[in-house]
C-alpha positions as a LaTeX table, in Angstrom:
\begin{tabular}{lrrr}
\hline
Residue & $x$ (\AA) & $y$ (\AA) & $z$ (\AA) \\
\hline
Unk1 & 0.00 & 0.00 & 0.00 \\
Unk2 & 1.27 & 3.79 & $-0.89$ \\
Unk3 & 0.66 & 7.14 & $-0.08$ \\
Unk4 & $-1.87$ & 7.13 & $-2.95$ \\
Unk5 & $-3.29$ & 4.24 & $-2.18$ \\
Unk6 & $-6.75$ & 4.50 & $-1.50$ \\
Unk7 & $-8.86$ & 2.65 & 1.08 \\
Unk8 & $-10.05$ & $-1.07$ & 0.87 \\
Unk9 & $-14.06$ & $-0.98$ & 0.32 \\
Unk10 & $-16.31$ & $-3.33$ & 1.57 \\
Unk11 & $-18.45$ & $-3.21$ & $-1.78$ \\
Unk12 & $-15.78$ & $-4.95$ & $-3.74$ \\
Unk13 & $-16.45$ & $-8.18$ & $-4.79$ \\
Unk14 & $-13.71$ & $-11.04$ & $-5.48$ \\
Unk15 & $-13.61$ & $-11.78$ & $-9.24$ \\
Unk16 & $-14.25$ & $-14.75$ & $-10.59$ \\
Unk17 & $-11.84$ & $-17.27$ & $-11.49$ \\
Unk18 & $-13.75$ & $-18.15$ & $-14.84$ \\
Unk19 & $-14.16$ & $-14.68$ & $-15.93$ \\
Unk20 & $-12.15$ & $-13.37$ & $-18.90$ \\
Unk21 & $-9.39$ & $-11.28$ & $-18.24$ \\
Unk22 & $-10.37$ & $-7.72$ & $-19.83$ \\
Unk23 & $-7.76$ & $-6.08$ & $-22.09$ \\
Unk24 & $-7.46$ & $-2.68$ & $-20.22$ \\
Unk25 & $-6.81$ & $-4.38$ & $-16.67$ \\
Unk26 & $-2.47$ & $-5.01$ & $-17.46$ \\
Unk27 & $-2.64$ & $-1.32$ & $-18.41$ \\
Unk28 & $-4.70$ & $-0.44$ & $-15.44$ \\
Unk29 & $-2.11$ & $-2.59$ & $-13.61$ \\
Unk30 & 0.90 & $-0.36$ & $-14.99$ \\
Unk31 & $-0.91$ & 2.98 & $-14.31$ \\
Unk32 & $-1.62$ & 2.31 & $-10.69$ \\
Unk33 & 1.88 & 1.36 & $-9.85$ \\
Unk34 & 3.26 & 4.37 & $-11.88$ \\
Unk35 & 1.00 & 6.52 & $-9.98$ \\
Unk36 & 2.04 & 5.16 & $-6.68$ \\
Unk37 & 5.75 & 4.96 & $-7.13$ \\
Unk38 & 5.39 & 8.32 & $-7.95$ \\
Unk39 & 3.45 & 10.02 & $-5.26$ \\
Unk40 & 5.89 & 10.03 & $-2.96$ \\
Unk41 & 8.46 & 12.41 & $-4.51$ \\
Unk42 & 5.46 & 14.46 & $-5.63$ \\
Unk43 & 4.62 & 14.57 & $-1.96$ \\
Unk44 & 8.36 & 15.71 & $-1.53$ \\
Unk45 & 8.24 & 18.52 & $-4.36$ \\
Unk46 & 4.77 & 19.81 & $-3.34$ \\
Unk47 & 6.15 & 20.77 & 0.00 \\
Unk48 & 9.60 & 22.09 & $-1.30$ \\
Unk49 & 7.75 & 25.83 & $-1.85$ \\
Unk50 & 4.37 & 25.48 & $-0.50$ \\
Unk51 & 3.27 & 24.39 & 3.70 \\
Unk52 & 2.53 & 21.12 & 3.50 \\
Unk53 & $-0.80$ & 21.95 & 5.27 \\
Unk54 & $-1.53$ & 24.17 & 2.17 \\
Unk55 & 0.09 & 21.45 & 0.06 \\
Unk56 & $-2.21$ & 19.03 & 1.31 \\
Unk57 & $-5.55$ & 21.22 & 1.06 \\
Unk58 & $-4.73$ & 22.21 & $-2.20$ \\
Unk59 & $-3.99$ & 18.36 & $-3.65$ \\
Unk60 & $-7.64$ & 17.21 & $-1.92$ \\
Unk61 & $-9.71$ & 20.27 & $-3.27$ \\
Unk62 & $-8.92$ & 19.28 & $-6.66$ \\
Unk63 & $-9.63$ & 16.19 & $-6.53$ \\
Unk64 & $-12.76$ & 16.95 & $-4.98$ \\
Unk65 & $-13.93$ & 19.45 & $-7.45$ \\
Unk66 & $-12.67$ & 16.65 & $-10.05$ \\
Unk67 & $-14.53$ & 13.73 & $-8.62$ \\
Unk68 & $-17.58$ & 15.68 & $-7.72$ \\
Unk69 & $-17.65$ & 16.89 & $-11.36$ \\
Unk70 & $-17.16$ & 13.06 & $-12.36$ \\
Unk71 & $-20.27$ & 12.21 & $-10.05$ \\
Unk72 & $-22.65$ & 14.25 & $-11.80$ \\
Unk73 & $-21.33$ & 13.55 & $-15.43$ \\
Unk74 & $-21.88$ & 9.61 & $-14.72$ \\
Unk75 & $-24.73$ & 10.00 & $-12.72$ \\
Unk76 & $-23.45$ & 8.47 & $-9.74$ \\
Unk77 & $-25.35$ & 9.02 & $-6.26$ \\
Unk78 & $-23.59$ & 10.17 & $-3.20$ \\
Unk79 & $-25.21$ & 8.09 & $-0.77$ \\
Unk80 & $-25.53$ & 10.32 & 2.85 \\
Unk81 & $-27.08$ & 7.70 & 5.33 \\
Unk82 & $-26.05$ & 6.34 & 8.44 \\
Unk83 & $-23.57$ & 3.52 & 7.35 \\
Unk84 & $-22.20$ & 5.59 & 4.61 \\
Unk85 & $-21.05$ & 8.91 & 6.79 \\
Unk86 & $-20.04$ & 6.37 & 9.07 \\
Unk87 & $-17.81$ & 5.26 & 6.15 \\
Unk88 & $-16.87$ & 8.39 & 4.98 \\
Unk89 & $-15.94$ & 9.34 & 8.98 \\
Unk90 & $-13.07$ & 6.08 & 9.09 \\
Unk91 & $-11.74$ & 6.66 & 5.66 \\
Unk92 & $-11.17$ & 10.68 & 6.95 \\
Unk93 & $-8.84$ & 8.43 & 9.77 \\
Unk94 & $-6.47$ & 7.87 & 6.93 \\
Unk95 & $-6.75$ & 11.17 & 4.65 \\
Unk96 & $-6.39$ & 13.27 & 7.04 \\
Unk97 & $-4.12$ & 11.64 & 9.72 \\
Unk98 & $-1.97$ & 9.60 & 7.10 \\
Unk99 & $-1.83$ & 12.63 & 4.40 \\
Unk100 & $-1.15$ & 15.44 & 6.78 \\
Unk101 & 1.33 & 13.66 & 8.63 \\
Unk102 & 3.09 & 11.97 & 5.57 \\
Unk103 & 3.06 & 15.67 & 4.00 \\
Unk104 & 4.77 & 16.61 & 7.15 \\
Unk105 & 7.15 & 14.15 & 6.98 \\
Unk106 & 8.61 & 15.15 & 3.69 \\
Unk107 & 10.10 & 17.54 & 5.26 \\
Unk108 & 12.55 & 15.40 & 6.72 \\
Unk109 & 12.27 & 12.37 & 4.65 \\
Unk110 & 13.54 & 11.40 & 1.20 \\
Unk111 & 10.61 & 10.10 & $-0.76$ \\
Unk112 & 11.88 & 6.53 & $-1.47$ \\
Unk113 & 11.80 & 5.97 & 2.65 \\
Unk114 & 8.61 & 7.10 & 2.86 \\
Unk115 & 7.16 & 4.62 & 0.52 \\
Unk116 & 9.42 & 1.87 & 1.71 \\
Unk117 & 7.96 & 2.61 & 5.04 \\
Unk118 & 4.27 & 3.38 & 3.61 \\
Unk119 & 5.01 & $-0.61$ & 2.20 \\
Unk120 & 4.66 & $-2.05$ & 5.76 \\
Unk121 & 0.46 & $-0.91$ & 5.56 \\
Unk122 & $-0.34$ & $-4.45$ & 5.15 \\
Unk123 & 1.39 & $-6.02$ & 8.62 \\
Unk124 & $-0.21$ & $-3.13$ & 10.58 \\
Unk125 & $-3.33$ & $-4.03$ & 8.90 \\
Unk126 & $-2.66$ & $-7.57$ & 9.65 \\
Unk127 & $-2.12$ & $-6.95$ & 13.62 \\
Unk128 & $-5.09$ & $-4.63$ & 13.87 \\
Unk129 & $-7.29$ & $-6.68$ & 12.57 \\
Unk130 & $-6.36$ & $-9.46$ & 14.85 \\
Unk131 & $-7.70$ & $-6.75$ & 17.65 \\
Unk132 & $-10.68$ & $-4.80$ & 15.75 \\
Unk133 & $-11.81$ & $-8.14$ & 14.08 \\
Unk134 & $-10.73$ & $-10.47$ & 15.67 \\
Unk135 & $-8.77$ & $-12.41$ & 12.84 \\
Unk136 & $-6.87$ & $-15.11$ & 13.85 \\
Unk137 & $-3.14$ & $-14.62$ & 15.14 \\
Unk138 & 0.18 & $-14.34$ & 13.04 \\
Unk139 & 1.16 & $-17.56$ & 12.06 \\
Unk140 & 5.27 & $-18.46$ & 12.67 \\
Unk141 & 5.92 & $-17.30$ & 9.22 \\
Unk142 & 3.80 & $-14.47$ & 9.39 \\
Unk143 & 6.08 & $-13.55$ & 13.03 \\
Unk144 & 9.30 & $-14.38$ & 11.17 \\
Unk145 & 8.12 & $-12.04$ & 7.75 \\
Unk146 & 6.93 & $-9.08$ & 10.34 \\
Unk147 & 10.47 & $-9.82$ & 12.58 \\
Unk148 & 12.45 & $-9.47$ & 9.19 \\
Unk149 & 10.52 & $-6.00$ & 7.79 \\
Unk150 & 10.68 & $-4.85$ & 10.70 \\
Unk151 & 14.66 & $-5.28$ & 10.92 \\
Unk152 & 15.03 & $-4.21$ & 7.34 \\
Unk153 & 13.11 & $-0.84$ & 8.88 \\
Unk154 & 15.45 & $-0.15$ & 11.81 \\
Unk155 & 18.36 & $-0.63$ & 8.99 \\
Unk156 & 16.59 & 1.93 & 6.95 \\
Unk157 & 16.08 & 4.17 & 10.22 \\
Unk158 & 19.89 & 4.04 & 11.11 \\
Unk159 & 20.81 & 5.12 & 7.42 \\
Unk160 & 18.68 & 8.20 & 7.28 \\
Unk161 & 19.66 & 9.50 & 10.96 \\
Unk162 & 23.41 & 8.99 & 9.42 \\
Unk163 & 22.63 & 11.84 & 7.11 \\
Unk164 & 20.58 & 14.08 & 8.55 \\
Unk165 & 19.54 & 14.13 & 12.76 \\
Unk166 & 15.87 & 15.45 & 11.81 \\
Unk167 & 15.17 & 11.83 & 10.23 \\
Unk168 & 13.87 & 10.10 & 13.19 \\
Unk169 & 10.89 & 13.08 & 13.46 \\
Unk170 & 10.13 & 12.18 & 10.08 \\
Unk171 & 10.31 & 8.11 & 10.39 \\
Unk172 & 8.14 & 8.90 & 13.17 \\
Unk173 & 5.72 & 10.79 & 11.57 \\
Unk174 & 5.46 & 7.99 & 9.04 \\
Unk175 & 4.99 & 5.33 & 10.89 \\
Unk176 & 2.60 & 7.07 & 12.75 \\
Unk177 & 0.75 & 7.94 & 9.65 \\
Unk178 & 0.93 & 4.79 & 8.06 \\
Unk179 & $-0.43$ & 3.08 & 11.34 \\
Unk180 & $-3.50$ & 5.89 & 11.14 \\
Unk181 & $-4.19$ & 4.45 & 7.37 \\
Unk182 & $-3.82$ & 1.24 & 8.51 \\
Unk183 & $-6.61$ & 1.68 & 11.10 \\
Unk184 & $-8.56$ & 3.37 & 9.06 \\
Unk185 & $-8.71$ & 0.62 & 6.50 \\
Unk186 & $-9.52$ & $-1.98$ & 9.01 \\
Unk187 & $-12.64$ & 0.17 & 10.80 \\
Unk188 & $-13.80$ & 0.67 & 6.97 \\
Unk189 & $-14.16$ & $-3.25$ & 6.85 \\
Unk190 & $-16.69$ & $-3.69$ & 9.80 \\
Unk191 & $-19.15$ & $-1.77$ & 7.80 \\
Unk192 & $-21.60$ & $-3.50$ & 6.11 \\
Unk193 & $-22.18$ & $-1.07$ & 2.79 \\
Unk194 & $-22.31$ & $-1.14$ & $-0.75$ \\
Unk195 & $-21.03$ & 2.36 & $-2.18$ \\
Unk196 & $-19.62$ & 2.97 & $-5.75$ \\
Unk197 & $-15.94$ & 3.84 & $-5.14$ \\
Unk198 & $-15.68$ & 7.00 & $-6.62$ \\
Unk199 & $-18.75$ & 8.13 & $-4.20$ \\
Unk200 & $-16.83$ & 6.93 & $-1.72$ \\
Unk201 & $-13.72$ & 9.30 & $-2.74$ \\
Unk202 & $-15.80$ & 12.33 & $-2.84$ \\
Unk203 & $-17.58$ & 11.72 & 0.02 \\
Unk204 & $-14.25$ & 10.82 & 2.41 \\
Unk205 & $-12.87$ & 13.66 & 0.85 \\
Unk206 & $-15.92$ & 16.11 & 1.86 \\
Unk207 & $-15.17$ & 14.54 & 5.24 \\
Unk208 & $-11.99$ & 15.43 & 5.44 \\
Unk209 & $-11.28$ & 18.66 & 3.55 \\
Unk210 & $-12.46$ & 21.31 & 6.83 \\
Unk211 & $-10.18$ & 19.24 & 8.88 \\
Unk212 & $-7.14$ & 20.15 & 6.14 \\
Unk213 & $-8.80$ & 23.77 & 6.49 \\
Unk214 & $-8.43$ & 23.87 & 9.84 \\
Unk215 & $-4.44$ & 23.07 & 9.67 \\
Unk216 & $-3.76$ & 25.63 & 7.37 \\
Unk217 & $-5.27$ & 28.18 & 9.28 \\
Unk218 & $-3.59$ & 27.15 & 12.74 \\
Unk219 & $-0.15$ & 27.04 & 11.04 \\
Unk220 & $-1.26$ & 30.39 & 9.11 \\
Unk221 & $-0.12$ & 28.65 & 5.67 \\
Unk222 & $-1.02$ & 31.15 & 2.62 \\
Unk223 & $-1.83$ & 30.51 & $-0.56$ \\
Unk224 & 1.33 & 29.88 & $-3.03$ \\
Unk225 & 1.64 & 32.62 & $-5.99$ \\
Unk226 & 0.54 & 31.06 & $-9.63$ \\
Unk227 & 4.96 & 30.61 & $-11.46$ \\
Unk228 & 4.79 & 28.16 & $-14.05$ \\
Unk229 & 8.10 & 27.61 & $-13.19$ \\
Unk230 & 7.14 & 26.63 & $-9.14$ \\
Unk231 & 7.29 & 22.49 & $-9.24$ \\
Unk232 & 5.86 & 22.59 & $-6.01$ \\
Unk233 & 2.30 & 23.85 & $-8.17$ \\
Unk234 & 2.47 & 21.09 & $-10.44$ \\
Unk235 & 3.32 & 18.42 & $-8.13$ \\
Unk236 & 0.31 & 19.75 & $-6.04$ \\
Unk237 & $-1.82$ & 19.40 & $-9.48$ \\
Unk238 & $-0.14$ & 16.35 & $-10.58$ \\
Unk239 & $-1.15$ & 14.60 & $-6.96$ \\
Unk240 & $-4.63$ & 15.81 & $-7.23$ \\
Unk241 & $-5.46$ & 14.63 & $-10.92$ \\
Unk242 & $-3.35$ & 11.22 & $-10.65$ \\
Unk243 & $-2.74$ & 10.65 & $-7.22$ \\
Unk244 & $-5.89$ & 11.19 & $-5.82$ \\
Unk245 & $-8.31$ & 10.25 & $-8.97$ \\
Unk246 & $-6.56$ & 8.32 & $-11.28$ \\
Unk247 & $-4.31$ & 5.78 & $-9.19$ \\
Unk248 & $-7.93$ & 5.12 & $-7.32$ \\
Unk249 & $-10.02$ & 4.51 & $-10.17$ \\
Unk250 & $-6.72$ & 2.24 & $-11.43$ \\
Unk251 & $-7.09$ & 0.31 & $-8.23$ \\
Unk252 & $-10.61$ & $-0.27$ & $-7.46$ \\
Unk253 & $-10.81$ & $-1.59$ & $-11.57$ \\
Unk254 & $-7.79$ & $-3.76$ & $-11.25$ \\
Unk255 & $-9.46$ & $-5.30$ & $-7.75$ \\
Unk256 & $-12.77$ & $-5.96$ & $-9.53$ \\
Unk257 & $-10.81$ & $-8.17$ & $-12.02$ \\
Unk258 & $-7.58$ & $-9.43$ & $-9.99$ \\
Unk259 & $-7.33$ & $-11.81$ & $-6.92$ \\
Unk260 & $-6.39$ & $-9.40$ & $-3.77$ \\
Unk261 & $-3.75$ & $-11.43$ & $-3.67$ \\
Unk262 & $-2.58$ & $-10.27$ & $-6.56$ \\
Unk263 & $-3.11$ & $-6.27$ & $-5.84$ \\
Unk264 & $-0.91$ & $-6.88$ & $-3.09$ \\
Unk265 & 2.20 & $-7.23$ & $-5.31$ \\
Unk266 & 1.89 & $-3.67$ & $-5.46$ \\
Unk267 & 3.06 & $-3.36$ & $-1.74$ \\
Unk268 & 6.59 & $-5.12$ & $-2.90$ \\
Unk269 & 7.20 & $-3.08$ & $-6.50$ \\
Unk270 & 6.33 & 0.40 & $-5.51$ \\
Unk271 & 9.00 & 0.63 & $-2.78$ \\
Unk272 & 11.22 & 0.00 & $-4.70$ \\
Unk273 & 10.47 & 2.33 & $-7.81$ \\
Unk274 & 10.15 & 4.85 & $-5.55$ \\
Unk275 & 13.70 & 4.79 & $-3.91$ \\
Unk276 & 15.04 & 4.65 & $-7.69$ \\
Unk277 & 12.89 & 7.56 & $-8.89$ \\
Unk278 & 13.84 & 9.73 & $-5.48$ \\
Unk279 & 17.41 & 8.99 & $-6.49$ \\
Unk280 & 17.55 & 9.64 & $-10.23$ \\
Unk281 & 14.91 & 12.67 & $-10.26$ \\
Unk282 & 15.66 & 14.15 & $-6.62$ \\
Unk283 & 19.65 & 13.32 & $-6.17$ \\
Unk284 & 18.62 & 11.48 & $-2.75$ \\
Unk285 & 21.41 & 9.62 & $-1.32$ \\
Unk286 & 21.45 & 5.42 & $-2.63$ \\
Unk287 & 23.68 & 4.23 & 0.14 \\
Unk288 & 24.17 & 0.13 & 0.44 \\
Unk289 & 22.50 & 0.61 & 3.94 \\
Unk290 & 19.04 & 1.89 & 2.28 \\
Unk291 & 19.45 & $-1.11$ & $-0.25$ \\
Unk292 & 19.88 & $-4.18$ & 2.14 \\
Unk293 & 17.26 & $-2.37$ & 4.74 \\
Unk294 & 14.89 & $-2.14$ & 1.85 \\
Unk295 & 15.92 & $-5.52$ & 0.43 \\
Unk296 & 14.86 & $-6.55$ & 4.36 \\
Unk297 & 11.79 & $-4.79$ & 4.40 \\
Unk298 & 10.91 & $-6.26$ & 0.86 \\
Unk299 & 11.37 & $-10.35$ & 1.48 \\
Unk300 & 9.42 & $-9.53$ & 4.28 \\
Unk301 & 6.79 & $-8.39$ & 3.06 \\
Unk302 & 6.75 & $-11.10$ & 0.37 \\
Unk303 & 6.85 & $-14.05$ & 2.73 \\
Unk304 & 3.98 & $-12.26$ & 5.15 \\
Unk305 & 2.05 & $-12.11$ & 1.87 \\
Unk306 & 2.53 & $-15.30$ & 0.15 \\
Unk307 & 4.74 & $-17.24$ & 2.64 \\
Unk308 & 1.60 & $-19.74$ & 2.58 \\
Unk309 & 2.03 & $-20.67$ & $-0.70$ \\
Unk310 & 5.61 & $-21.52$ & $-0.70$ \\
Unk311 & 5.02 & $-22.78$ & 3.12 \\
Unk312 & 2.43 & $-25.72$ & 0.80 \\
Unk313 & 4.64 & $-25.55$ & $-2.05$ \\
Unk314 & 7.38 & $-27.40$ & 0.92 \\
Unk315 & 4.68 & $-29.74$ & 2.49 \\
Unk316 & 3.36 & $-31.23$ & $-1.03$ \\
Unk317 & 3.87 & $-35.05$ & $-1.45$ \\
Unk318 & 6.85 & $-35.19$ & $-4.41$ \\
Unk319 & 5.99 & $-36.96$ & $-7.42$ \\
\hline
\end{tabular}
């Protein structure tokens, strides 16, 4: 899961096995993890010039303006009853506490850390939903995959405190924000609710857009000045169009057609993107101590996701 990511929705439906693969869903694929190995540095250059709290607002205003727009032109209806603002109230959990935090972050962070930490989403999601739903425990191999990211992360940590002393605010902020998402996306599944996703979008985003209001007033951010030359403005536009709108439409189609199991990949080949684009685009520091931390964080994430299949792959009679 990435900064862009979007929520998991309890209105998706597993696709059949059966079902023909549709020709747009390997492009879908490509878009989504283009967009998401790409968010983070646009997180990154959005704050160069611009508060982050201004930043932020700015990014979710367009996209609401854009998917509101999008809701009337298809004729989708915003549904406003009880189980859906109680829906829209747990995805604002991780908008506003994973985006404003994350945005934060950036500040301290290089982008590829912040998506290689953003990458863990899916053991936090695993250990709250042992407690919120009361999923059955970690298996050993799940323990040893969530021992082994979590090592790769404290090789990561010691790397960026190496070059700069303001890097454990922003790994802290991170995690933090990535354990808000996390939450978020595990409340969203006790709810009962079938809402098309883009409604969903608009309406989290209603949700959540006075409480990005609110932070820019209290840290008195101002609007930036229109310079074509200003990348922060067109990383701010180029999060609200794609990462916003475009990476969640490229999700939610890709999960209507793909195994879960599948999506998940995602989790192991943004990372990993990300840290090369931050590098090549934004000159941030490769060292070998990023590389075997993120080659830590990586294989563990890979056996917590699909550690069952090779654990069967072990335990099945030869031939």
């Amino acid at each position: 899961m990435s900064l862009s990511t979007p929520q998991p929705q309890p209105s998706i439906q597993s696709p059949s096995p059966a079902a023909g693969l549709p020709k747009a869903v390997p492009i879908a694929f490509v878009i989504g993890i283009i967009v998401w190995s790409t968010t983070p540095l646009g997180i990154v250059w959005s704050s160069e010039q611009v508060h982050p709290t201004m930043a932020v607002l700015l990014r979710m205003l367009i996209a609401f303006i854009l998917g509101g727009l999008l809701l009337v032109v298809l004729r989708i209806r915003l549904p406003i009853n009880k189980q859906a603002l109680q829906l829209y109230g747990y995805s604002t959990i991780g908008i506003v506490g994973g985006m404003l935090l994350s945005y934060f972050a950036a500040l301290y962070l290089p982008s590829g850390t912040m998506s290689l930490i953003f990458g863990l989403s899916p053991l936090m999601s695993g250990l709250l939903s042992q407690w919120i739903l009361k999923e059955a425990g970690f298996s050993p191999l799940k323990l040893l995959a969530f021992f082994i990211a979590f090592v790769g992360l404290g090789i990561v940590c010691l790397a960026n405190v190496a070059n700069s002393q303001g890097s454990l605010i922003g790994v802290a902020l991170v995690l933090c924000a990535m354990s808000l998402f996390s939450l978020s996306g595990v409340l969203i599944k006790t709810i009962k609710v079938h809402i098309h996703p883009l409604a969903t979008t608009v309406g989290s985003l209603g949700f959540s857009l006075p409480f990005f209001m609110l932070a820019a007033l209290l840290f008195d951010a101002s609007m930036p000045t229109l310079d074509i030359n200003n990348r922060s403005l067109w990383a701010i536009v180029y999060l609200g169009i794609f990462g916003s709108l475009v990476g969640f439409i490229a999700y939610f189609y890709i999960l209507q057609h793909l195994p879960a199991s599948t999506v998940t990949l995602v989790t192991l080949i943004t990372p990993v993107f990300a840290i090369m684009l931050g590098s090549l685009l934004n000159h941030e520091p490769l060292t070998s101590q990023l590389l075997l931390g993120a080659s830590f964080v990586v294989v563990g994430l890979g056996l917590f996701q699909f550690g069952h299949l090779l654990s069967a792959r072990l335990r099945a009679p030869q031939s």
